[in-house]
C-alpha positions in Angstrom: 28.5 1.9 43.4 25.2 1.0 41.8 24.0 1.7 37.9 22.3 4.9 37.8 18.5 3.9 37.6 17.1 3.2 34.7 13.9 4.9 33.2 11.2 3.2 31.4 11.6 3.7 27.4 10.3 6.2 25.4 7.5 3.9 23.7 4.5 4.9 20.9 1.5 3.6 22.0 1.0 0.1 21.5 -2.3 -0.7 19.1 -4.5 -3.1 20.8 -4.0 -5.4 17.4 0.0 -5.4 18.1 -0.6 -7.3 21.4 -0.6 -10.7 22.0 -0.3 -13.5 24.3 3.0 -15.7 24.3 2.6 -19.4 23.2 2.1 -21.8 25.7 5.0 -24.2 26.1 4.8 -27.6 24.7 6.0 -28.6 28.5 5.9 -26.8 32.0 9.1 -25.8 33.7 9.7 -26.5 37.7 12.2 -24.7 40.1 14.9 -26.3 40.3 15.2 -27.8 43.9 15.5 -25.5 46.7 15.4 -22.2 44.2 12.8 -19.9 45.7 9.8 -18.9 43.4 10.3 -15.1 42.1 7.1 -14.1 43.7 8.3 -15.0 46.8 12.0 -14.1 47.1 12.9 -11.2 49.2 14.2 -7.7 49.0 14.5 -4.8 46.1 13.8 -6.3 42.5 16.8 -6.9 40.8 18.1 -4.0 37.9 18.5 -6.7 35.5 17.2 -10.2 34.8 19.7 -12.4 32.8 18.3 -14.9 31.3 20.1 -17.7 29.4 19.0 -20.9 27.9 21.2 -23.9 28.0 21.3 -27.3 26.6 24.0 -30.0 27.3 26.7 -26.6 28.0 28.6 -28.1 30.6 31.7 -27.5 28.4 32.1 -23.6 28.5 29.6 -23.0 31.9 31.6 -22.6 34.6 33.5 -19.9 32.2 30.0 -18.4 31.5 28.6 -18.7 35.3 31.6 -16.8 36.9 31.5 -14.0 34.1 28.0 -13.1 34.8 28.0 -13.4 38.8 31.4 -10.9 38.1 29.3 -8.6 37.0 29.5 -5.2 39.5 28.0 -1.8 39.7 24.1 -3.2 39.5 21.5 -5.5 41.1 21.1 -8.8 39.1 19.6 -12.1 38.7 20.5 -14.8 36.8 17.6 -16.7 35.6 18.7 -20.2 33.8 16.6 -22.2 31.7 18.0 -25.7 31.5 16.1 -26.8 28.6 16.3 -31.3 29.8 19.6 -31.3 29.6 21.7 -34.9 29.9 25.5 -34.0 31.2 26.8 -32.0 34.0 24.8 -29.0 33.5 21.8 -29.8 36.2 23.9 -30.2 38.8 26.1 -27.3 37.5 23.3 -24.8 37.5 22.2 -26.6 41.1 25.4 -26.0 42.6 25.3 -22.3 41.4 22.5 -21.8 42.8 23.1 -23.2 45.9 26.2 -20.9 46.5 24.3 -17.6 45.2 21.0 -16.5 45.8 21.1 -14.1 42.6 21.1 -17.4 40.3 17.5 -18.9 39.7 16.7 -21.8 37.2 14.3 -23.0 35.4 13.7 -27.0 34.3 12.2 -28.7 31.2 12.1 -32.2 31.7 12.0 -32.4 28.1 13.3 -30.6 25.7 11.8 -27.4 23.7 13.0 -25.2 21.3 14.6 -21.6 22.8 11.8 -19.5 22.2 9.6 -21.7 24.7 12.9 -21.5 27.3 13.3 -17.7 26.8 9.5 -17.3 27.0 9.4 -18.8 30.4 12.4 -16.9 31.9 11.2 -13.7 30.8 7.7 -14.4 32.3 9.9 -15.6 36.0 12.3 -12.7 35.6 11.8 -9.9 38.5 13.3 -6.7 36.7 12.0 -4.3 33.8 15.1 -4.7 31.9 16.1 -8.6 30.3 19.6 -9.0 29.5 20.4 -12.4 26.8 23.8 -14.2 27.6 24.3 -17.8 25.7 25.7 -20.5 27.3 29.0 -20.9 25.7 29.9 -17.1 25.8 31.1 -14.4 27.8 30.1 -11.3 29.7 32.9 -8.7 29.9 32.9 -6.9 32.7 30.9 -4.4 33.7 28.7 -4.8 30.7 25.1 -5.1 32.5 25.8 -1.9 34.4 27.4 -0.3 31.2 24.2 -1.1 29.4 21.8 0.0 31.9 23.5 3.5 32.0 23.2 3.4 27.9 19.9 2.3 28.2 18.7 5.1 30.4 20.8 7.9 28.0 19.0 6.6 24.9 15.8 5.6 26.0 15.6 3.0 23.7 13.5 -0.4 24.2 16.2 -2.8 22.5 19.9 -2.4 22.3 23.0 -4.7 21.5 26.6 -3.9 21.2 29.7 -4.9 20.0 30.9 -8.3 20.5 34.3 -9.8 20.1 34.3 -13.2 18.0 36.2 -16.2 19.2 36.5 -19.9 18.6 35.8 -22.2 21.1 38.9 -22.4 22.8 38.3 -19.1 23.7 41.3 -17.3 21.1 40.3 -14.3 19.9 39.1 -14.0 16.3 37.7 -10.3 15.4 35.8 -7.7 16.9 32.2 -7.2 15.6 30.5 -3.6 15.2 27.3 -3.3 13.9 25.7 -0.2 13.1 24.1 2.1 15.8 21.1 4.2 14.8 18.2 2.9 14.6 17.9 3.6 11.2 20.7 1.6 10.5 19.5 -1.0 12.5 16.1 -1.4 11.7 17.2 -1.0 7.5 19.4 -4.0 8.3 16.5 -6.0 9.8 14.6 -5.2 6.9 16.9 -6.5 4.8 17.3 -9.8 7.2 20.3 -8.6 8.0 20.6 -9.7 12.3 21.8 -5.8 13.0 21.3 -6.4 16.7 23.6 -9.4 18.4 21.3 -11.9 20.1 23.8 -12.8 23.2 24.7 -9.0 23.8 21.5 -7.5 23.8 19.1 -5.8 26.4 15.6 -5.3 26.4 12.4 -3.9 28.3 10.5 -6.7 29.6 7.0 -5.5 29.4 7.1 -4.4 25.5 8.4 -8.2 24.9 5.8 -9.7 26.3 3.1 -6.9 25.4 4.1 -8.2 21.6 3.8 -12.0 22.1 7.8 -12.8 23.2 9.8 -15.4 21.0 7.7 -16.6 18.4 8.3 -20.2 17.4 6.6 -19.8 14.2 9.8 -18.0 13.4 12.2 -20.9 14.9 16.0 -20.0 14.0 15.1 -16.2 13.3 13.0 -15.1 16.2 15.7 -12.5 17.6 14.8 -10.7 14.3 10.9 -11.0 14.5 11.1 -10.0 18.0 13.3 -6.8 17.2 11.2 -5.7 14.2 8.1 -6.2 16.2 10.1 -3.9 19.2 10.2 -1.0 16.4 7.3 -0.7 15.6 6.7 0.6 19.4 10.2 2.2 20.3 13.3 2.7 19.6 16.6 0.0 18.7 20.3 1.0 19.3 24.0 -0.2 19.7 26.5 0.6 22.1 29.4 1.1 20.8 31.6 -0.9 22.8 33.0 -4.1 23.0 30.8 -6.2 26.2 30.6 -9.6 25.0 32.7 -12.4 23.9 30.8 -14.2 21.0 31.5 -17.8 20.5 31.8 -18.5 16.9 32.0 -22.6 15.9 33.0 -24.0 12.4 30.4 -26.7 13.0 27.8 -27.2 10.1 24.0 -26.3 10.1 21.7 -29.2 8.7 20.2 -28.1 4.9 16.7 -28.3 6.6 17.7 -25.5 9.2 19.4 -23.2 6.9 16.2 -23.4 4.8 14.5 -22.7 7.9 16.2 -19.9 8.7 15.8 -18.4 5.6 12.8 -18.6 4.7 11.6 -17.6 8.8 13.7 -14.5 8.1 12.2 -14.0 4.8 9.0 -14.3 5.8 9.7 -12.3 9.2 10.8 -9.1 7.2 8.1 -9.1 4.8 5.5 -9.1 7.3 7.3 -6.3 8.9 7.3 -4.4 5.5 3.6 -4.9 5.1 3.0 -3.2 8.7 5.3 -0.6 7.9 3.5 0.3 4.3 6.3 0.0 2.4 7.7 -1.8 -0.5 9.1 -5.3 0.5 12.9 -5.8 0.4 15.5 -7.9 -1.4 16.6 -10.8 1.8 19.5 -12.9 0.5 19.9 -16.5 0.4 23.7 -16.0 1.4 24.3 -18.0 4.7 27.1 -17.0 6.8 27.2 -20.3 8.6 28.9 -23.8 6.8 26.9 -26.2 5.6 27.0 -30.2 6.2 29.5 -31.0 3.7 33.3 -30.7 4.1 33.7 -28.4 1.5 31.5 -25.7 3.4 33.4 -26.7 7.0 36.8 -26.5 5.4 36.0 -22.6 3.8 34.3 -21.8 7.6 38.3 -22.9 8.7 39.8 -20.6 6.1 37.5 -17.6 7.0 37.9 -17.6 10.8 41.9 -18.0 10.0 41.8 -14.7 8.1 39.3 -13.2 10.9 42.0 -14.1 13.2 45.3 -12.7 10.9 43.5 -9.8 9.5 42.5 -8.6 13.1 46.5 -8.9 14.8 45.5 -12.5 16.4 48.6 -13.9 14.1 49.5 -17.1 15.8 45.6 -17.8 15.8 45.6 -17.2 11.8 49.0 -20.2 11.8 46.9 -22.4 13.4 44.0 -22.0 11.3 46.5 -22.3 8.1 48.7 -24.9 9.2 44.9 -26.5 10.0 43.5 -25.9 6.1 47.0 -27.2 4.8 46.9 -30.1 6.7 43.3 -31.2 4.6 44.4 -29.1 1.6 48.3 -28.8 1.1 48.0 -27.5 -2.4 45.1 -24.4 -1.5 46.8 -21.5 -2.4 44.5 -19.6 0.0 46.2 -21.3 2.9 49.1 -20.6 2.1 48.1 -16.8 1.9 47.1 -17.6 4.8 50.0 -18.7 6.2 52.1 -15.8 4.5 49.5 -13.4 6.5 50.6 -15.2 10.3 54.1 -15.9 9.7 54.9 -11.7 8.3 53.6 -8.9 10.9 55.7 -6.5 9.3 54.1 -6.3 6.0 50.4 -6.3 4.5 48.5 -9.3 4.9 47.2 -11.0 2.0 43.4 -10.7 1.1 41.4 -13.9 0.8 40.0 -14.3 -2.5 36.3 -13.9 -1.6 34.8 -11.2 1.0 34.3 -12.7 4.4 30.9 -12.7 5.3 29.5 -11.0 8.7 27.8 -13.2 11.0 24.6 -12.8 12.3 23.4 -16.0 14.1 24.9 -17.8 16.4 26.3 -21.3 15.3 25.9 -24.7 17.1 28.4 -27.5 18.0 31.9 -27.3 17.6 34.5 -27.6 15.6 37.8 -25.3 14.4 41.5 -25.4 14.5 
């Protein structure tokens, strides 16, 4: 059975001033061999484009590829955008698309930053509505016909959902529920706070590219220029439900990007206040993912553990404890830890310092 169909937002009208073009790429993407050019493919336009950028992401793919070509209940495409990849993923994203007519991608034969990929996959993408997946995590199913549904009860232009955190080999770590007015969500925003998960979201087309798409001047916090500019025009919102597995990495950020980040969100949210009229907000410098040094990657280790323990996932939390103890046999915290895994019938201990939330999505690898 199809996904109800979905109505356009309820949008203000857009001031000519809010529109813009999107930036040109600093390189133009082909069709992948043998794809077939949007404008000329056949049949209905699809419910939902999916689009998702990927770099060298042979390692989680295949898991990736077959969650979103299980999704049911809705017409889709899958619109790829292999940003000059070097492994297996060319010919992985070839073969898919080979075997499925719904999966489309997209080429750089050199490499540009995600805003440029995600700006030429929304401008390819045949349906109203865009739906982000990354390359390393998972669509539950039935989320895109889930969301649709949502999407046409709220009439919202933007909406994420909850997410479920896990490490890279896929163990569960936490669930992740963020709040779901729009209130809520845009005060977070404000705040630089990402209230709206990048991978899990949905979004009209149209109003994206009306407001100028992923703007690189805002490289590392784009989702959240993107979704204050959104707004400004309609309406933001969460499902709450659990529709995407959310890979979360212990791998460091370099000092120049968590600057970046920063001061892209800083800037992003101030800019939005001034639009708004109102008084500018407090953004902290707090950074949820670990820096370069081990210090910062061995606390990243400690803090998934207790994710993990705190949330049921007890052998997860051992592994993560006997992982800490291994570099740091005399840390008292890792042995809280341990205590935590090793007794489901009592209270587990509470790490010293509050776990932070996350709200980007970290790079590489790394864990227990």
């Amino acid at each position: 059975m199809e996904a109800p169909a979905c109505p356009e937002p309820d949008l203000a009208p857009l001031p000519p001033e809010a529109e813009r073009a999107m930036p040109e790429p600093p390189a133009t993407p082909t069709w992948a061999e043998g794809v077939q050019p949007a404008e000329d493919a056949a049949g209905p336009p699809p419910d939902v484009s999916v689009l998702m950028p990927v770099h060298n992401g042979e390692a989680f793919l295949a898991e990736v590829l077959a969650s979103v070509l299980g999704q049911r209940g809705c017409r889709f495409e899958l619109v790829a955008i292999d940003d000059a990849s070097s492994d297996g993923t060319t010919a992985m994203l070839r073969a898919a698309a080979e075997a499925d007519p719904r999966v489309r991608v997209l080429r750089f034969d050199r490499n540009v930053d995600i805003c440029h990929g995600l700006n030429a996959g929304m401008s390819v993408a045949r349906s109203p509505w865009i739906a982000r997946c990354d390359a390393d995590d998972v669509m539950l199913p039935g989320r895109l016909a889930s969301q649709l549904a949502f999407a046409g009860s709220t009439g919202a232009v933007a909406m994420g959902a909850f997410v479920e955190l896990i490490d890279r080999r896929g163990r569960r770590l936490r669930d992740l529920e963020v709040p779901l007015t729009h209130e809520e969500i845009e005060g977070g925003l404000l705040r630089g706070v990402c209230t709206l998960q990048h991978t899990a979201m949905l979004f009209h087309r149209e109003t994206a590219m009306r407001l100028g798409g992923y703007d690189p001047a805002f490289a590392s916090a784009e989702d959240l220029h993107l979704w204050l500019r959104m707004a400004e025009v309609g309406r933001l919102a969460n499902q709450p439900e659990v529709l995407q597995r959310y890979r979360y990495f212990s791998e460091s950020m370099s000092g120049s990007r968590r600057e970046e980040q920063f001061e892209n969100t800083k800037r992003a949210a101030l800019e939005a206040c001034a639009r708004r009229g109102i008084s500018p907000v407090s953004v902290p410098r707090e950074h949820w993912r670990p820096a370069q040094d081990r210090n910062s990657r061995y606390e990243a280790l400690l803090q998934m553990g207790w994710w993990a323990s705190t949330s049921g996932e007890r052998r997860t939390g051992f592994s993560y404890a006997c992982a800490c103890l291994k570099q740091r046999p005399a840390d008292r915290r890792a042995w809280a830890l341990l205590r935590s895994a090793l007794c489901p019938g009592g209270p587990p201990a509470a790490p010293k310092q509050p776990i932070p939330t996350p709200t980007r999505k970290a790079l590489a690898v790394g864990g227990a």
